[in-house]
C-alpha positions in Angstrom: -5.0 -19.2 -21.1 -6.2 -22.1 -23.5 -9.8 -22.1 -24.6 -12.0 -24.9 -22.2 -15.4 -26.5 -23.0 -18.4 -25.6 -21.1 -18.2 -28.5 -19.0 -14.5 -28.2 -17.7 -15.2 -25.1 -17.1 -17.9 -25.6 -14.8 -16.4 -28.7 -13.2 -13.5 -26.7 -11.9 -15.9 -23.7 -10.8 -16.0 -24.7 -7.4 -14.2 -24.3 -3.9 -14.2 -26.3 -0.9 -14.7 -25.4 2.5 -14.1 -27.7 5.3 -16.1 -30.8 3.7 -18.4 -28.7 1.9 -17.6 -28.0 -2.0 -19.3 -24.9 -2.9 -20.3 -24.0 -6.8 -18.9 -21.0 -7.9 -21.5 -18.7 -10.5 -19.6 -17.5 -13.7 -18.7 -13.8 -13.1 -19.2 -10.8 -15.2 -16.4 -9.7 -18.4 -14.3 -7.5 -15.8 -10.8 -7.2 -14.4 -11.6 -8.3 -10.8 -8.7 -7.5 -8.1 -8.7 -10.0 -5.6 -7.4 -9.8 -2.1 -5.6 -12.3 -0.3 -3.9 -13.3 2.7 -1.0 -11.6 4.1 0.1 -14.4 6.2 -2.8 -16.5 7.4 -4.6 -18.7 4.8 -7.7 -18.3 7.0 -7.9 -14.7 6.2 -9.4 -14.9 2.4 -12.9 -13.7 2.1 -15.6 -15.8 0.7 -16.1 -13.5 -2.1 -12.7 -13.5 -3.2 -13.0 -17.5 -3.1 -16.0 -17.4 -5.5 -14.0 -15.1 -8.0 -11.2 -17.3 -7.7 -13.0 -20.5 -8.6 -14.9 -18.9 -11.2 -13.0 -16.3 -13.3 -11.8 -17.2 -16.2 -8.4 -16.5 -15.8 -6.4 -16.4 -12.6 -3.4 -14.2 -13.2 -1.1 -14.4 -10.0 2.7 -12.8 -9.4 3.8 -16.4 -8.9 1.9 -19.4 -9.7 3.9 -21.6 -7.0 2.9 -18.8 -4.5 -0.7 -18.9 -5.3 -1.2 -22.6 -6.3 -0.6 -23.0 -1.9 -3.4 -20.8 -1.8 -5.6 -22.7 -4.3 -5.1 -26.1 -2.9 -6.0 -25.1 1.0 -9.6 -24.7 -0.5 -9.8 -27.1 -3.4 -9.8 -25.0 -6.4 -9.1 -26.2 -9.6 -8.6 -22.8 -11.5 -4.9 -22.6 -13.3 -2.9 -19.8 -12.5 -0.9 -17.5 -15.1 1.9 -15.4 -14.3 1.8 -11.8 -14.7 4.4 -9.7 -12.7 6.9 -7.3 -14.0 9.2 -9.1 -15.4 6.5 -10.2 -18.5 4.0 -7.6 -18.3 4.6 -6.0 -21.9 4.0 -10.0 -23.1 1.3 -10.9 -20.5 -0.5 -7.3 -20.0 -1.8 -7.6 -23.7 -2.7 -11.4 -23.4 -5.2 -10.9 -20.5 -6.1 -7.1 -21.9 -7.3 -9.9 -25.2 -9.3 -12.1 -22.7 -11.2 -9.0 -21.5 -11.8 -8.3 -25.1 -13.4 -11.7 -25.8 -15.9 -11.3 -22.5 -13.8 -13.1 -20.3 -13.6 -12.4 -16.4 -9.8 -11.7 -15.2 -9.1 -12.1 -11.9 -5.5 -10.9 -10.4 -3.8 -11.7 -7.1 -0.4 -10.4 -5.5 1.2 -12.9 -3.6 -0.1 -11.4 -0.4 -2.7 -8.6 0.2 -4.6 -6.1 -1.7 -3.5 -5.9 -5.7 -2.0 -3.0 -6.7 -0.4 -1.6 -3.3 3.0 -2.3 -3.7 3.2 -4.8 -6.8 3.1 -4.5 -10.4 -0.6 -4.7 -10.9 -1.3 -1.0 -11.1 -0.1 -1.1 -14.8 -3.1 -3.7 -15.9 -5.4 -2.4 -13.8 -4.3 1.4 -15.6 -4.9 0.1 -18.7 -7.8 -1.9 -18.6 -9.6 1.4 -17.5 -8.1 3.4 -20.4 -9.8 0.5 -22.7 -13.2 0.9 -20.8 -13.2 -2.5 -19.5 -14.7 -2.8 -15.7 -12.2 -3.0 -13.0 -14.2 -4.5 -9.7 -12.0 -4.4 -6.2 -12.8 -7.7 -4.0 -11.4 -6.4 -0.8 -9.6 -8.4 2.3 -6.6 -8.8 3.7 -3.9 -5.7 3.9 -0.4 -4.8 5.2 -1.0 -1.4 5.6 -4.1 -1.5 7.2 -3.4 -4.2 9.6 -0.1 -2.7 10.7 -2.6 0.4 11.8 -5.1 -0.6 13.1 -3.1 -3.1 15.5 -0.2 -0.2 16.3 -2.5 1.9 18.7 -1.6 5.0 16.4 -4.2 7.6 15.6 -5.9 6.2 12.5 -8.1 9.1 11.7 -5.5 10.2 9.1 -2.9 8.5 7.8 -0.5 8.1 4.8 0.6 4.9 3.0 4.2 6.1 2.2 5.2 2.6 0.4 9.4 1.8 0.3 11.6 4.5 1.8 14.4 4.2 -0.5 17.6 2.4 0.3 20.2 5.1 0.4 20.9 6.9 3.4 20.7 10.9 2.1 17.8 9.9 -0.1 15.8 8.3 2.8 16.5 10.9 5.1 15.6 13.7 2.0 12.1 11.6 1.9 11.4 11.3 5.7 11.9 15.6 5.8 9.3 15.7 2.3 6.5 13.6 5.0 8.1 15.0 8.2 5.0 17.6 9.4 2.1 15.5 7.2 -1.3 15.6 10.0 -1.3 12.1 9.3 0.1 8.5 10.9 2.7 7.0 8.2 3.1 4.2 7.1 5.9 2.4 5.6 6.9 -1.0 4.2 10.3 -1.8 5.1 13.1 -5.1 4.8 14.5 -6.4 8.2 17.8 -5.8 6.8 17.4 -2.1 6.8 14.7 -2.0 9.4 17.6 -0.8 12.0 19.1 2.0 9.6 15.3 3.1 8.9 14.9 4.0 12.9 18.2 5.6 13.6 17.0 8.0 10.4 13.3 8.4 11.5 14.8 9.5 14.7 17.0 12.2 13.6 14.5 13.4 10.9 11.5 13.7 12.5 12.5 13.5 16.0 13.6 11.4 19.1 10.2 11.3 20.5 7.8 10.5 17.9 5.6 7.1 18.6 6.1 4.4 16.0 5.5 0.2 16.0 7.2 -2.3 14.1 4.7 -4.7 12.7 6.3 -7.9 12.1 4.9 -11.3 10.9 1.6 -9.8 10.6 -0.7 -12.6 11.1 1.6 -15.2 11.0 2.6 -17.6 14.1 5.4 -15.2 15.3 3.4 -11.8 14.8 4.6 -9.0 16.8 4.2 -5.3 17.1 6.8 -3.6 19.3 5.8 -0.3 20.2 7.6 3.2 21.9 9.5 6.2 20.4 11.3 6.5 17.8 14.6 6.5 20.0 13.8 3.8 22.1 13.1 1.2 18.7 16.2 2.6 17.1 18.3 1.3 20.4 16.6 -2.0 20.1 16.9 -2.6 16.6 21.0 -1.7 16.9 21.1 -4.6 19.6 19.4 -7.2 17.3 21.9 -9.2 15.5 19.7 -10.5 12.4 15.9 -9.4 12.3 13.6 -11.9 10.2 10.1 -11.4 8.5 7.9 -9.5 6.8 7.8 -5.5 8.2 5.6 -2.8 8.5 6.6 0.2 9.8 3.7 3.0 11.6 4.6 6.2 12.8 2.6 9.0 14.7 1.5 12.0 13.4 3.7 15.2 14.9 2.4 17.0 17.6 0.3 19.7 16.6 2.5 23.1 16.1 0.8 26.4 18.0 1.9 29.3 15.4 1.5 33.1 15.4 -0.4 34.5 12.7 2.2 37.2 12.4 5.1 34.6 12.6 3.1 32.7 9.7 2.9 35.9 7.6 6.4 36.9 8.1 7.4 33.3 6.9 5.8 33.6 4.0 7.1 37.2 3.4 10.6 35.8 3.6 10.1 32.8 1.7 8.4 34.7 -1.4 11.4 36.7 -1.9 13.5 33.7 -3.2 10.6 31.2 -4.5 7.5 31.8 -6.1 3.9 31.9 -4.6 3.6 28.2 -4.9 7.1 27.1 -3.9 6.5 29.2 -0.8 3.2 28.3 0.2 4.4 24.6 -0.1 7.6 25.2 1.7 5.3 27.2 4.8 3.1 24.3 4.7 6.4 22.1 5.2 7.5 23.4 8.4 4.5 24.8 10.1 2.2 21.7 9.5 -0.5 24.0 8.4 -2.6 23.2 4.9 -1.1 24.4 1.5 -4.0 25.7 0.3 -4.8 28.1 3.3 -1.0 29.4 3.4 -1.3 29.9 -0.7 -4.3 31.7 -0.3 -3.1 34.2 2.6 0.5 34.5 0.5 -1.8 35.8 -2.5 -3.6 38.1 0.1 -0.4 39.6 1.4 1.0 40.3 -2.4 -2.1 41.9 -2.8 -2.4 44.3 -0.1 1.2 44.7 -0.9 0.4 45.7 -4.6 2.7 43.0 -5.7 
């Protein structure tokens, strides 16, 4: 992050498109998250070109990584490494630059900043110190993954890694197991068959789900069915490759008796307390925390308890 003249600066504010170079206008002091492309270069937005071209700094996960990214549309910026392997020396050097009235700009290697990556620590901080923090949105796993699965996306629930241990996945699956909401999960093809077999026991046979591989990329795929039925494939695959995303359905909606609901929480309060219980009700029946809470606190009530 060495000090430039005027001139270079604005001499390397530019990108190209096709023949066309395009200026790039100075930006704003602010820590500016940039976007960018999970697989196919043509995916970056024009807005997070401009904000690549002109910040003054580009810190990146790995310069090699982005540098392919810079040089498919002729921009000049230099990239500095930030990831979490130097963030307690790097964090304060760019924390500095915002100090100054410099514009940051950070990139992952792929997709949105932040999801997934070490990035949520800066961004953390620079809010703490009051500086702007100004999301330039594009390209995202996640959202790709659902909107391409054919899963309800009215609700849904970024779930990140599931860990890599079998009893602790399974322990997390059961935590999400009756959450009104699609989930999502990033996942390694290593483990991708292990995750299935788990996802099927846990939160049932039946359940539809898609394996988004490659998104974007010349071999994308998304193989769809139950949980079952991807679990028997995945066991017959001798090495899966890529990049994975993995999207499963929301449960089935649960019909439950009032008087079966009150009796569950009855039983549960007698070994937990009123939160624990309401919590552990909302777990199996599906229905909202705050509503079971609420009628727990009624029935203790009338109870004189």
């Amino acid at each position: 992050m060495n000090e430039e003249t005027t001139a270079d600066a604005a001499s390397r504010r530019s990108f190209r498109l096709h023949n066309a170079t395009v200026p790039a206008r100075p930006l704003e002091p602010a820590l500016y998250l940039v976007a960018t492309p999970i697989g196919n270069l043509g995916d970056i937005t024009l807005r997070a070109l401009e904000t690549l071209a002109g910040a003054d700094v580009l810190a990146c996960e790995d310069t090699r990584v982005t540098r392919v990214l810079l040089d498919r549309y002729g921009i000049q910026n230099r990239p500095f490494a930030y990831h979490e392997h130097n963030a307690d020396e790097a964090g304060p050097r760019l924390l500095q630059a915002l100090e100054a009235g410099r514009s940051v700009a950070l990139v992952s290697d792929a997709g949105t900043p932040l999801v997934s990556d070490p990035g949520y620590r800066l961004a953390q901080q620079a809010i703490t110190a009051g500086y702007r923090v100004i999301p330039i949105p594009g390209a995202s796993a996640p959202l790709a993954a659902l909107v391409g699965s054919g899963l309800p996306n009215d609700a849904f629930l970024f779930a990140g890694f599931l860990p890599a241990k079998d009893k602790a996945r399974r322990d997390r699956l059961s935590e999400l197991a009756a959450a009104p909401a699609t989930l999502i999960f990033f996942e390694s093809p290593h483990r991708i068959g292990a995750t299935l077999l788990a996802a099927a026991d846990v939160l049932g046979a039946t359940r539809p789900a898609s394996v988004c591989r490659e998104l974007t990329k010349t071999y994308e795929e998304f193989r769809r069915g139950t949980l079952a039925d991807l679990a028997a494939h995945y066991q017959q695959v001798e090495k899966v490759k890529g990049e994975i995303v993995l999207v499963i359905g929301p449960p089935e909606p649960v019909e439950t008796d009032e008087a079966d609901v009150e009796a569950m929480l009855a039983d549960l309060s007698k070994s937990m307390p009123t939160a624990g219980a309401a919590t552990e009700a909302a777990r199996l029946t599906g229905l909202p925390r705050k509503v079971l809470y609420q009628r727990l606190l009624e029935i203790k009530n009338a109870d004189g308890r």
